[in-house]
N, C-alpha and C positions, 0 to 999 in steps of 0.2 A: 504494500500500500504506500501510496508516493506521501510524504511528508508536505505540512503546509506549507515548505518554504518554496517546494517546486512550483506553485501556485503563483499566477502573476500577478501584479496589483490593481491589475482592471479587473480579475477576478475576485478578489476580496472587497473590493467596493463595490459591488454588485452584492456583495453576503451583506455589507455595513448598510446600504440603501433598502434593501431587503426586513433586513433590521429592524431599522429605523417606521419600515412600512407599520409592522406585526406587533412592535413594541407597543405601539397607538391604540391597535385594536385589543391586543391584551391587556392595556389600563382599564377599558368599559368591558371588555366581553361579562367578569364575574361578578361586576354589579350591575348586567345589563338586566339578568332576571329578575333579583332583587326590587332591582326603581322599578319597571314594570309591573311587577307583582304587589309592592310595597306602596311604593309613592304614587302610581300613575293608576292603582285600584284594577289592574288586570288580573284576566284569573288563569288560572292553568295553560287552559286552553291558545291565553294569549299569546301565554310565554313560548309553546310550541311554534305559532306561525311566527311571533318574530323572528326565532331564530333558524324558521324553517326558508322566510321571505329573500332571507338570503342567499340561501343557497338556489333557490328559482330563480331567481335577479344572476347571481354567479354563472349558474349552467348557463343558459342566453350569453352571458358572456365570454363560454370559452370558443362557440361556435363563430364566433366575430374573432376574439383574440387572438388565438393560432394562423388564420388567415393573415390578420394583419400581422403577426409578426414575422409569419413569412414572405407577405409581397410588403413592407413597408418597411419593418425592420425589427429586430429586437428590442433597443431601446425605446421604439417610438409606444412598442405595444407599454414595456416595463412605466413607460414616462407616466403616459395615462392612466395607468392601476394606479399611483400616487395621489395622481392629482385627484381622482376620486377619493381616494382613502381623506385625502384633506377636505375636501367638501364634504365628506359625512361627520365629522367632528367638526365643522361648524354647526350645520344643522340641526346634530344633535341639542346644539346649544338657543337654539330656536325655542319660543312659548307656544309651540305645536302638539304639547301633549303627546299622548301615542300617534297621532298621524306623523312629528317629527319622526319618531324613533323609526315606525315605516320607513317612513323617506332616506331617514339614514342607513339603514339596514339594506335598501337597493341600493344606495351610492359607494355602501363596505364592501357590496357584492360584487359590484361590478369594476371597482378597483383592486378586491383581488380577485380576480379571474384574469386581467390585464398583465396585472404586477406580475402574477406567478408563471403566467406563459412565457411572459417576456423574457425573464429569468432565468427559468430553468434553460431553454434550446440555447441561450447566449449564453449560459454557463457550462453547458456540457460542450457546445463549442470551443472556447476558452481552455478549458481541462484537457480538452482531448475526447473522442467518442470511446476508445479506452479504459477510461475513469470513470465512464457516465454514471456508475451508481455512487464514486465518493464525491463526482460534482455534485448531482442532487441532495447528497447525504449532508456535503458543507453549506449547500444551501438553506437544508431545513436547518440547520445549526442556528441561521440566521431569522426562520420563522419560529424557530421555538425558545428559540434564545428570546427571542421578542414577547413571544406570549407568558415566557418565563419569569421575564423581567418585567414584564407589564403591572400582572398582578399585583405585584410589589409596589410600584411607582403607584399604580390606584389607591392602593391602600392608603401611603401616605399621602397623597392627595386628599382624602377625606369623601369626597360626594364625586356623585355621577358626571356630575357636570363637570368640576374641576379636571375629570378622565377624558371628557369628552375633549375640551379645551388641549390637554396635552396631547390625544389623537392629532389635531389637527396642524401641532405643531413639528409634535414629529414628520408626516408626511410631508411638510412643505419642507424640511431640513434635507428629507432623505433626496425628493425632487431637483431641489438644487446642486445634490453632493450628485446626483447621476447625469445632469446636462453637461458635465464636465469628463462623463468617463466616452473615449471615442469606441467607435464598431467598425469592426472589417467587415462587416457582412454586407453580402450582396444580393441583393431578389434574385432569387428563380423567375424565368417567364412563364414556371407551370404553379408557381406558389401566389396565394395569397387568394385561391377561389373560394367560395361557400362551396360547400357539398357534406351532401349526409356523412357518417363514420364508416368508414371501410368494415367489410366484416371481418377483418383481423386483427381489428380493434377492440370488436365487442368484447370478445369472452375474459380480455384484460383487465378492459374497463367493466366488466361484471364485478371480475374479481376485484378487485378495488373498489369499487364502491360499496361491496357490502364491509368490507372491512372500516367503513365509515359508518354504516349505520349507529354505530357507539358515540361517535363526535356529538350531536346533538342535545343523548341521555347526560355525557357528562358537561357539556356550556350550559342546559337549560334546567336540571335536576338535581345536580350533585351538589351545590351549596342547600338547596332545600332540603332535598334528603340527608343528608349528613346535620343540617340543624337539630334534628328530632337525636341525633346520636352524639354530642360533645361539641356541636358546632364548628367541626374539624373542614369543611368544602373549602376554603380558600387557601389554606395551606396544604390539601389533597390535589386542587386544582393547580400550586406551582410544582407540586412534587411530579406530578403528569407531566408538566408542559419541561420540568429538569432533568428526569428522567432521559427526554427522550431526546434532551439538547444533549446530555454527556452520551448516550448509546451513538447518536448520528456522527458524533465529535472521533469518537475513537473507535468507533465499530462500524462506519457508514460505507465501509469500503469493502466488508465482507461480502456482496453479492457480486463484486468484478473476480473475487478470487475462490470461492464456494461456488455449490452448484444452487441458483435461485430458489431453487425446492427446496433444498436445506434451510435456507435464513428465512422463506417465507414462513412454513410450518413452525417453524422455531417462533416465529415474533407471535402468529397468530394463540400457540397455547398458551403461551407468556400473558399476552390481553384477554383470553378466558379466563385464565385464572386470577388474573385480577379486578376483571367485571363481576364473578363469582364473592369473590370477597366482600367488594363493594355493596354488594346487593344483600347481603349480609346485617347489613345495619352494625359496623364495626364497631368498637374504639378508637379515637384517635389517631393514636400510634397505627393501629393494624390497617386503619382508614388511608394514610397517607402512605405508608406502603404497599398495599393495594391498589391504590392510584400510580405509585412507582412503578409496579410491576407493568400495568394498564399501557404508561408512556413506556417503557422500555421496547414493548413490546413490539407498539405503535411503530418504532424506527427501521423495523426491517421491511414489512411486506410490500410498500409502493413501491421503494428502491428495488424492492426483488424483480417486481414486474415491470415498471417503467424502466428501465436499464434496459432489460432484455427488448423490450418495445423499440426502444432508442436506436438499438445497436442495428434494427430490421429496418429502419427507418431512414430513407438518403434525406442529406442537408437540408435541401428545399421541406419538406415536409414534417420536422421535427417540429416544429412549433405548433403545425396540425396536431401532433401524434400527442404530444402532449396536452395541448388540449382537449383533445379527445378524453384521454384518461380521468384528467381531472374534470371533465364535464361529469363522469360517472359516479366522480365522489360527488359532488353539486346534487346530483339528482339522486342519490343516496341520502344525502344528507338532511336535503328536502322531504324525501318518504318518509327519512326517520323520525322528523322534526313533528311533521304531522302527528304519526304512527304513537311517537312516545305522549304529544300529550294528549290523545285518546287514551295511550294504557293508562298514563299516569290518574287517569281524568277515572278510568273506572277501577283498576286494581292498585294502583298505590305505585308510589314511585320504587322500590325493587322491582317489579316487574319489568320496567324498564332496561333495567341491566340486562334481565333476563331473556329480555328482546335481540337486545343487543349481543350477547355469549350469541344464542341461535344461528344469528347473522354472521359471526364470524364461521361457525361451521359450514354455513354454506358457500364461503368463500374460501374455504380450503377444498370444497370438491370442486368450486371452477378452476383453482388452480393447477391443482392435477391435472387438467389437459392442459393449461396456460406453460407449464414448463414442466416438460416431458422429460423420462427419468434420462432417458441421452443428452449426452456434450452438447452445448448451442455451438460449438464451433465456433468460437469468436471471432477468430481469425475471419472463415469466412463471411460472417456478416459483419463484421467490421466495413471490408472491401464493398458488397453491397451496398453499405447505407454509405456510402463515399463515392460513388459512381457518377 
């Protein structure tokens, strides 16, 4: 596994503007449910479509994204996921009530769907196709570092608002530190179209997106349910989002050198048995290490399959190929978001986890076809997707 230092410094300011994005949204995400719930008199139900509205707002955007970041450019798609991410943390700061929080929740959505397209094809360009799973890996570093450190920064911030206020500034920080980083990249004349997902897309993006169905139970449940147990959620919630910053940091490189199947399988029992725990109605302690295990886990199985995606995938098309996948988790996220506050709404928030355990089993049987017990041959699909 190549060490940071091989890494150039247009690609590490790509992780820092990254950063800078995720750190914003993770100052509001853990008291998004709370002020909804609490200050703005919503109920369950609400709390599901907020953080479900996103992920519909997201999907729509990665169908546009990937296009543009293949016929326009990497940074132009990267630029725009910011400048959204800033416009939602004004908004939020708007006397709009829950229509604000809406409005803000399609402008987080549609900034990151931008941000993260842009990012990732300009980063695993940048690395090398190669490294594609520890580009992505040091990428998330830089989204989970953000959600990690978010938390945190909300905290002492105090109120909703004061998070929202720092959203906004972070994104406009992160926008200016990237109008300075340049791109070699060049349009393809066959890149940049709309068109439905190839079918060798789906059964990835299956796999991947059920392994999100959990994302939703834990932003929009886990501080409430965990209230009823030691009021451990926000410190369960950094130990998730640290977890899975140190797994990506020193472990993210393990699906360029393992066979994909091994690290998916692996990450995916790892987050059973910590959704298992959680649903549990712990302790504390057993709370936030079951949320640990939960992020740890979290860190292998996109890299396992987007890498292998990557590697199938020639230059012009990677910012497609990625959006594609990540449209999967969007539209997973979305079901889940619905899904969970219906169960929550009839059997109680453990059930929710329990939704969510289900959902990653079903995403270890699409992966069994998604990477087959033979050699991907890197070599040759290296050559392939360089063509």
């Amino acid at each position: 596994m190549a060490s940071p230092n091989e890494f150039s410094p247009r690609f590490w300011s790509l992780i820092g503007a990254t950063f800078l994005g995720f750190v914003g949204m993770g100052a509001v995400l853990p008291a998004l449910a709370p002020h909804v719930r609490h200050d703005l008199g919503g109920s369950d139900h609400t709390v599901g479509f907020v953080i479900g509205i996103y992920s519909v707002v997201a999907l729509l955007g990665r169908l546009v994204s990937g296009p543009v970041a293949d016929g326009r450019g990497r940074k132009v798609a990267f630029l725009a996921g910011l400048a959204s991410c800033t416009i939602a943390g004004g908004v939020y700061l708007l006397p709009w009530g829950l229509t604000g929080i809406w409005v803000g929740r399609c402008f987080q959505g549609l900034g990151e769907a931008c941000l993260y397209t842009g990012a990732a094809a300009w980063a695993v360009e940048l690395a090398g196709i190669e490294r594609s799973a520890q580009a992505l890996a040091y990428l998330s570093t830089g989204i989970w570092g953000g959600l990690s450190a978010g938390p945190v920064v909300g905290s002492w911030l105090g109120t909703f608002e004061h998070a929202a206020a720092f959203q906004m500034a972070a994104g406009a920080v992160g926008f200016l530190m990237l109008t300075r980083v340049p791109e070699d990249f060049v349009p393809h004349k066959d890149g940049g179209s709309l068109r439905w997902p190839s079918r060798s897309l789906l059964l990835p993006g299956l796999a991947i997106g059920l392994v999100n169905v959990h994302y939703p139970v834990i932003t929009g449940f886990l501080v409430l349910h965990l209230a009823r147990y030691g009021n451990s959620g926000r410190a369960a919630f950094t130990a998730y989002a640290g977890a899975m910053l140190c797994a990506r940091l020193f472990l993210g490189g393990l699906p360029d050198r393992v066979h994909p199947r091994v690290t998916l399988n692996f990450g995916l029992a790892a987050m059973t048995a910590g959704l298992l725990v959680l649903a549990s109605g712990p302790r504390p302690p057993i709370a936030v290490a079951g949320a640990a295990l939960l992020g740890f886990g979290l860190s292998f199985p996109f890299s396992s399959i987007a890498s292998t995606v990557m590697r199938r995938s020639p230059n012009h098309e990677r910012g497609y190929s990625v959006g594609i996948l990540t449209a999967f988790c969007d539209l997973f996220i979305g079901l889940g978001s619905f899904a969970a506050g219906g169960v929550a709404t009839a059997y109680g928030y453990p059930a929710t986890f329990w939704m969510a355990a289900a959902a990653l089993v079903a995403s270890a049987i699409a992966g069994w076809y998604v990477l087959p017990v033979e050699s991907r041959q890197i070599d040759a699909t290296v050559e392939c997707a360089n063509d």
